[in-house]
N, CA, C and O atoms as a GROMACS GRO file, in nm:
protein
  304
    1UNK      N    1  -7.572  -9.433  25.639
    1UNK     CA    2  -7.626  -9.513  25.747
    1UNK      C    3  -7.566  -9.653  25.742
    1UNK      O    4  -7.557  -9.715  25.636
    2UNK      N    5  -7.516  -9.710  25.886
    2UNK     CA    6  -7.497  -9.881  25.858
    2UNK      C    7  -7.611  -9.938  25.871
    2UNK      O    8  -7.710  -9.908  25.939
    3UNK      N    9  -7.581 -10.046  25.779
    3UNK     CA   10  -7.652 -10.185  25.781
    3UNK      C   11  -7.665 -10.264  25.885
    3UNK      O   12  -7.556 -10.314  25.912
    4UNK      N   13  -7.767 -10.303  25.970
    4UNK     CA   14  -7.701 -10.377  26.053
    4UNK      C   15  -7.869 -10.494  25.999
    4UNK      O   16  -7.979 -10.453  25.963
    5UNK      N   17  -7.824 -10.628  26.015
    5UNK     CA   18  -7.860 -10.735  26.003
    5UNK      C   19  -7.925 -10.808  26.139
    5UNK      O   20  -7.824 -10.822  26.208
    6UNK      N   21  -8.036 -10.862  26.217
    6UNK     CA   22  -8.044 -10.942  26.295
    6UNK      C   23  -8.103 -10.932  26.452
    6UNK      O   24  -8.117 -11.014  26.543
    7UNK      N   25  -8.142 -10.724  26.428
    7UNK     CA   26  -8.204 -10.706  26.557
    7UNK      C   27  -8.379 -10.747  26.570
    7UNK      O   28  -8.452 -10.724  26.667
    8UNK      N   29  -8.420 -10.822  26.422
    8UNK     CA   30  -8.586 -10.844  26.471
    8UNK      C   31  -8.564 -10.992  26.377
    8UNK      O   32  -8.475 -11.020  26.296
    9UNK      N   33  -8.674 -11.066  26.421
    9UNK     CA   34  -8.696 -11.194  26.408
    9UNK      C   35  -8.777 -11.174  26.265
    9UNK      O   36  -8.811 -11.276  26.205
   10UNK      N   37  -8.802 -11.062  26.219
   10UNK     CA   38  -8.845 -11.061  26.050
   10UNK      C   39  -8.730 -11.060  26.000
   10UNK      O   40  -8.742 -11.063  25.877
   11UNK      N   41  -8.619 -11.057  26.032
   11UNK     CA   42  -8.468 -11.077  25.949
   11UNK      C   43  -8.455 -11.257  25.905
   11UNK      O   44  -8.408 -11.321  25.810
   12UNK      N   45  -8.526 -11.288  26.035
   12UNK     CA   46  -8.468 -11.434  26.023
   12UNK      C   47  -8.563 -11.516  25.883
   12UNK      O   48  -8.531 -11.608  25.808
   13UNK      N   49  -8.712 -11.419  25.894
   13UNK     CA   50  -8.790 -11.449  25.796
   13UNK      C   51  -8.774 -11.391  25.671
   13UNK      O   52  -8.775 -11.488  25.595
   14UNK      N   53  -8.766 -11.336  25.635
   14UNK     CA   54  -8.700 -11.248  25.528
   14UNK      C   55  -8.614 -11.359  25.415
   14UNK      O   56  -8.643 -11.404  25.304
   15UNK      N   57  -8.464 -11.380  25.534
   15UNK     CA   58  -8.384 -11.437  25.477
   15UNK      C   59  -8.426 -11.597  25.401
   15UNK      O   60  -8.394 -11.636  25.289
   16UNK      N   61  -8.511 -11.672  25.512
   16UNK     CA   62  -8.556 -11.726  25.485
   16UNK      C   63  -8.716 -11.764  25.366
   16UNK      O   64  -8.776 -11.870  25.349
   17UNK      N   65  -8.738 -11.642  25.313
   17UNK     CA   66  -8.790 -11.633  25.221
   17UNK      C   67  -8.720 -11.601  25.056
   17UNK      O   68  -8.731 -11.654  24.945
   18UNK      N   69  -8.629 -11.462  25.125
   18UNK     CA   70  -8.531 -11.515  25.009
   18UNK      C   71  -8.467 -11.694  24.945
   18UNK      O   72  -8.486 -11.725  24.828
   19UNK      N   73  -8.412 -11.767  25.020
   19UNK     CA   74  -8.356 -11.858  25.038
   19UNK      C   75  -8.487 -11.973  24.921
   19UNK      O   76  -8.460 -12.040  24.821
   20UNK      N   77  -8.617 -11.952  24.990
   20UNK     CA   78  -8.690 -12.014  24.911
   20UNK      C   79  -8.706 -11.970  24.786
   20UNK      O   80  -8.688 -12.037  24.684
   21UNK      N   81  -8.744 -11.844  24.794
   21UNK     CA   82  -8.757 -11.817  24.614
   21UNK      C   83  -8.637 -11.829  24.535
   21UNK      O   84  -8.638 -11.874  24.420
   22UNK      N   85  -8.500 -11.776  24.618
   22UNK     CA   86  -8.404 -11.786  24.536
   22UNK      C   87  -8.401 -11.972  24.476
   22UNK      O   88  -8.408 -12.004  24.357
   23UNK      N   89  -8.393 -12.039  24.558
   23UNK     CA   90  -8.411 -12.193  24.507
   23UNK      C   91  -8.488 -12.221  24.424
   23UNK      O   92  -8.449 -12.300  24.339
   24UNK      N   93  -8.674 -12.152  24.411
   24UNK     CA   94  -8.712 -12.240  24.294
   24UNK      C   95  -8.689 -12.114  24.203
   24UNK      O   96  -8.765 -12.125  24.108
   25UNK      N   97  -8.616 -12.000  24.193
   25UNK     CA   98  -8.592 -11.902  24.096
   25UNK      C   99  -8.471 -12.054  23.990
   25UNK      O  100  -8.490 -12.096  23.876
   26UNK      N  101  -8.374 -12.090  24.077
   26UNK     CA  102  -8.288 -12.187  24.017
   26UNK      C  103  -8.332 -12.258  23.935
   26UNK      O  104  -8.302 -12.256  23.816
   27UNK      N  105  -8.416 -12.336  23.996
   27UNK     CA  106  -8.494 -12.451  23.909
   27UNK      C  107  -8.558 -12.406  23.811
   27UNK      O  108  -8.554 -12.451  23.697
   28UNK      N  109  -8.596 -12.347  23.836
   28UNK     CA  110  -8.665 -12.230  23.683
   28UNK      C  111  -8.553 -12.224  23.563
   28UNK      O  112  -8.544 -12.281  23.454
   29UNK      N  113  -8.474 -12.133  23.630
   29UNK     CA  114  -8.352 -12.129  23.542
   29UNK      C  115  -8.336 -12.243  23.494
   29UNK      O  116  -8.350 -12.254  23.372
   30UNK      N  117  -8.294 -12.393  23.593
   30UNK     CA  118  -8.218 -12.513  23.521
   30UNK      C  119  -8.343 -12.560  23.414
   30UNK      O  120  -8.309 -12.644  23.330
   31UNK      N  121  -8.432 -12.531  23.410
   31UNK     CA  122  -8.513 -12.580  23.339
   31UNK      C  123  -8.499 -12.539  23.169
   31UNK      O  124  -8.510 -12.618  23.075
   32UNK      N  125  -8.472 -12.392  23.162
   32UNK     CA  126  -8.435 -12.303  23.055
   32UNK      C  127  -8.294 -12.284  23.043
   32UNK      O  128  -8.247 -12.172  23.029
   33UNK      N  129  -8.228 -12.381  23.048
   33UNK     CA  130  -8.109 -12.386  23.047
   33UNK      C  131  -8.006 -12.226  23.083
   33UNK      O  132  -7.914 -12.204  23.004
   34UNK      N  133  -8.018 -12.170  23.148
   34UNK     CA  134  -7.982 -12.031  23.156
   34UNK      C  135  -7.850 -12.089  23.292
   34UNK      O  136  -7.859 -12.117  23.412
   35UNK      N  137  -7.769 -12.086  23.220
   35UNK     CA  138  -7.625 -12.147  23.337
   35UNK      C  139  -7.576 -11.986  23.376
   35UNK      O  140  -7.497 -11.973  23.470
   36UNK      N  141  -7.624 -11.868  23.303
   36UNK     CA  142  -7.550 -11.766  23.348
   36UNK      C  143  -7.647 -11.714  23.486
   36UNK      O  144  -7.585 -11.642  23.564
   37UNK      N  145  -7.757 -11.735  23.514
   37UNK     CA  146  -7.902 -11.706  23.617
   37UNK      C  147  -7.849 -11.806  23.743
   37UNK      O  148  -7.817 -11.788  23.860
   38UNK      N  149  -7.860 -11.926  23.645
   38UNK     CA  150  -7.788 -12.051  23.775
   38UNK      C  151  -7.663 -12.015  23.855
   38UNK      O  152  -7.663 -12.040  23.976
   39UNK      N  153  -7.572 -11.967  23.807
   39UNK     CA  154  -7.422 -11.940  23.852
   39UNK      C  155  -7.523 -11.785  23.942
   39UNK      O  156  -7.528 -11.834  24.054
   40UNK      N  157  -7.552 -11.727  23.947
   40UNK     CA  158  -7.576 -11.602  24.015
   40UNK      C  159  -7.622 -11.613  24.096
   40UNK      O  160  -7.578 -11.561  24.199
   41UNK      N  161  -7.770 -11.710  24.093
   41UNK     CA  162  -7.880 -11.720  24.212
   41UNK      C  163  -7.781 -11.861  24.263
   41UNK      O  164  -7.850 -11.906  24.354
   42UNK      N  165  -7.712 -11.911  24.256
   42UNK     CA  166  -7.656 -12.033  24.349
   42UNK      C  167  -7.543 -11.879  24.464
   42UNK      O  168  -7.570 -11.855  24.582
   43UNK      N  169  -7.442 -11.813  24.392
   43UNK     CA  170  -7.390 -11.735  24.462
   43UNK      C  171  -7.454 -11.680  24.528
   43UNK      O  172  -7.411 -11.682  24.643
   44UNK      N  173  -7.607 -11.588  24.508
   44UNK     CA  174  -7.672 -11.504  24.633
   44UNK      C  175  -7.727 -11.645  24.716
   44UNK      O  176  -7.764 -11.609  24.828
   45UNK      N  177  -7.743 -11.780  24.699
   45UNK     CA  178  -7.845 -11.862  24.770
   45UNK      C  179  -7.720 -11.914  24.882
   45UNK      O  180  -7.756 -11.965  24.989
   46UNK      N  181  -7.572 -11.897  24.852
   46UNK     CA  182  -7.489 -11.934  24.944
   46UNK      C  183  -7.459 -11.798  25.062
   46UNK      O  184  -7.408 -11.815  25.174
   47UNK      N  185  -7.498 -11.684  25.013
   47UNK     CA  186  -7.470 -11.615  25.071
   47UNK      C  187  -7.567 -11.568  25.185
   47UNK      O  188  -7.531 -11.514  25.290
   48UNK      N  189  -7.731 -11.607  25.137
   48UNK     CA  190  -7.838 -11.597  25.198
   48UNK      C  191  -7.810 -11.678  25.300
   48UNK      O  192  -7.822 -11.625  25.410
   49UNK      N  193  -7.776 -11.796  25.300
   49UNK     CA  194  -7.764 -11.959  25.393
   49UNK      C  195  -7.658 -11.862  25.480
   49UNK      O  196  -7.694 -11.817  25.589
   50UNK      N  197  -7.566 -11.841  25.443
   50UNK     CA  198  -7.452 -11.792  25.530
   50UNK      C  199  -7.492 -11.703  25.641
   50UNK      O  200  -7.455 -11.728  25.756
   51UNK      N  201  -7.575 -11.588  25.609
   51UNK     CA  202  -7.711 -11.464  25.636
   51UNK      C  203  -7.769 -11.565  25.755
   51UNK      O  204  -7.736 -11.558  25.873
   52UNK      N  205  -7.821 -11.619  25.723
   52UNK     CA  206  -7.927 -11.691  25.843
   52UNK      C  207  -7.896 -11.775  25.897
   52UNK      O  208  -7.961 -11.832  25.986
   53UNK      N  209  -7.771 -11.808  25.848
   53UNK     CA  210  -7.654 -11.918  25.983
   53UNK      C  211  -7.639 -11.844  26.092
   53UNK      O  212  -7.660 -11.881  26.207
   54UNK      N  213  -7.597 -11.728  26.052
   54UNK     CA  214  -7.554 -11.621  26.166
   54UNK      C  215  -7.626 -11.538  26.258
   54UNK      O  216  -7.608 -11.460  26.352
   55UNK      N  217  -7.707 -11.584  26.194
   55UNK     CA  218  -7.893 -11.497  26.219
   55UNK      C  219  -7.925 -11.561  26.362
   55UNK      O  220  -7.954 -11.525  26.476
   56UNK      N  221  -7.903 -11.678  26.287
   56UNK     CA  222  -7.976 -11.806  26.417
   56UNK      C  223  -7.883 -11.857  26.501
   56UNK      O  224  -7.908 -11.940  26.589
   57UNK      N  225  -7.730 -11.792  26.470
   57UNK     CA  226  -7.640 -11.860  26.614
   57UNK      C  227  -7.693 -11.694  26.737
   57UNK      O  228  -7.670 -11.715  26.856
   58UNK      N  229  -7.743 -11.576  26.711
   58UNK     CA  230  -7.787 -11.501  26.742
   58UNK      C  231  -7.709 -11.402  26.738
   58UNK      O  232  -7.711 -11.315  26.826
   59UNK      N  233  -7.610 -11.400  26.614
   59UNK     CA  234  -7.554 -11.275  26.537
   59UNK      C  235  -7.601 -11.161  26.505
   59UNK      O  236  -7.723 -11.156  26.488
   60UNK      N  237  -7.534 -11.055  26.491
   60UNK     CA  238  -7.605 -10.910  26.395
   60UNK      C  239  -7.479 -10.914  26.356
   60UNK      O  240  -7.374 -10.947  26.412
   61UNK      N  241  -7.525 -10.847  26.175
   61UNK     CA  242  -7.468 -10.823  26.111
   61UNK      C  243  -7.428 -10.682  26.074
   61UNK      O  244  -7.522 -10.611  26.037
   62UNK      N  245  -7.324 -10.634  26.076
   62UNK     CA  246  -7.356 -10.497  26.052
   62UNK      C  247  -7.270 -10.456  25.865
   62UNK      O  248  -7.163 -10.514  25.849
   63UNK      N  249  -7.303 -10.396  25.784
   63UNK     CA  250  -7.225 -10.396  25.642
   63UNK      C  251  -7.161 -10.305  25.620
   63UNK      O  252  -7.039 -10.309  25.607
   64UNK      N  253  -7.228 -10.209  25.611
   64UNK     CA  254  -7.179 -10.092  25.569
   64UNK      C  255  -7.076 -10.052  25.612
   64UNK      O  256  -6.986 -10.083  25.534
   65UNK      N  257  -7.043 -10.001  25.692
   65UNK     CA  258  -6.927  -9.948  25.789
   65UNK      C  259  -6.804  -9.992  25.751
   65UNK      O  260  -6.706  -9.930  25.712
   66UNK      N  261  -6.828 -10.141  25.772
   66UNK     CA  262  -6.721 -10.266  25.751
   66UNK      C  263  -6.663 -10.241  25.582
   66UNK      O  264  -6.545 -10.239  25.549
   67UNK      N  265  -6.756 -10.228  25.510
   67UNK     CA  266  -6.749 -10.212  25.368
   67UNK      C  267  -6.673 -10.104  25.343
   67UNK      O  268  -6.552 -10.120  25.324
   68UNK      N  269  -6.718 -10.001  25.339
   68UNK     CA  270  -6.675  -9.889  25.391
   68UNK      C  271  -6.510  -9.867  25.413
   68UNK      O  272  -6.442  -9.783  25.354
   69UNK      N  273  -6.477  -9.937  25.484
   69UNK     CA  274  -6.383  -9.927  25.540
   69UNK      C  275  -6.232 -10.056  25.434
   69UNK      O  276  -6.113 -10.027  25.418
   70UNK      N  277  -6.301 -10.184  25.388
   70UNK     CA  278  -6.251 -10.263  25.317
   70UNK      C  279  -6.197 -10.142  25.142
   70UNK      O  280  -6.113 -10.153  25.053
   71UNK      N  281  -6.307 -10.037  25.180
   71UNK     CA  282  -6.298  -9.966  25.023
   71UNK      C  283  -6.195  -9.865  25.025
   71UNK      O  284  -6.147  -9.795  24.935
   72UNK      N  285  -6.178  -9.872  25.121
   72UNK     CA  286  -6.096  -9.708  25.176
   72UNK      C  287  -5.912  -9.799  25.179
   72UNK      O  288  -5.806  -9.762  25.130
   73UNK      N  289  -5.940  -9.902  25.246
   73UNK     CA  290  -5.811  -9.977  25.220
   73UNK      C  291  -5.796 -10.049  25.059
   73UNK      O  292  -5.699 -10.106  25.008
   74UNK      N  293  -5.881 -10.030  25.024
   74UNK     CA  294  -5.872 -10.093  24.857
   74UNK      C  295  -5.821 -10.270  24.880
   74UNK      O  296  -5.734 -10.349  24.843
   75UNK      N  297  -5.911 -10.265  24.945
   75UNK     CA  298  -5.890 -10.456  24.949
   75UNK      C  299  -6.099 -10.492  24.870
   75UNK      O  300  -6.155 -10.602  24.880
   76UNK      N  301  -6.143 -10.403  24.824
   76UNK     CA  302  -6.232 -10.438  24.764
   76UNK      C  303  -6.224 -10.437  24.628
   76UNK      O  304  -6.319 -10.474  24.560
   0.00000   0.00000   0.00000
């Protein structure tokens, strides 16, 4: 099945809940010095932001397919 991203307005919330926890998940981390947690949740928290940039210019996202297809050409 594809993924597709952006046909209901719980996407936009979603992301935006990720986005929050992923942030104080960080601070958590920076607190316990854990730079390998920090480096991970900063990568999914840029990718989330990216997610709901596109969300809200009134994008859909679709993954799979696309993926799919990046794997089959071996550019993944």
């Amino acid at each position: 099945k594809d993924l597709a991203i952006g046909f209901s307005e719980l996407d936009v919330q979603k992301y935006e809940l990720l986005i929050k926890t992923t942030s104080r998940a960080t601070e958590i981390a920076q607190q316990h010095g854990r730079e390998d947690l920090i480096e991970n949740h900063n990568k999914n928290l840029k990718q989330y932001k990216d997610i709901i940039s596109a969300l809200k210019e009134g994008n859909i996202i679709f993954g799979r397919q696309e993926r799919m297809k990046r794997r089959r050409d071996g550019t993944i």
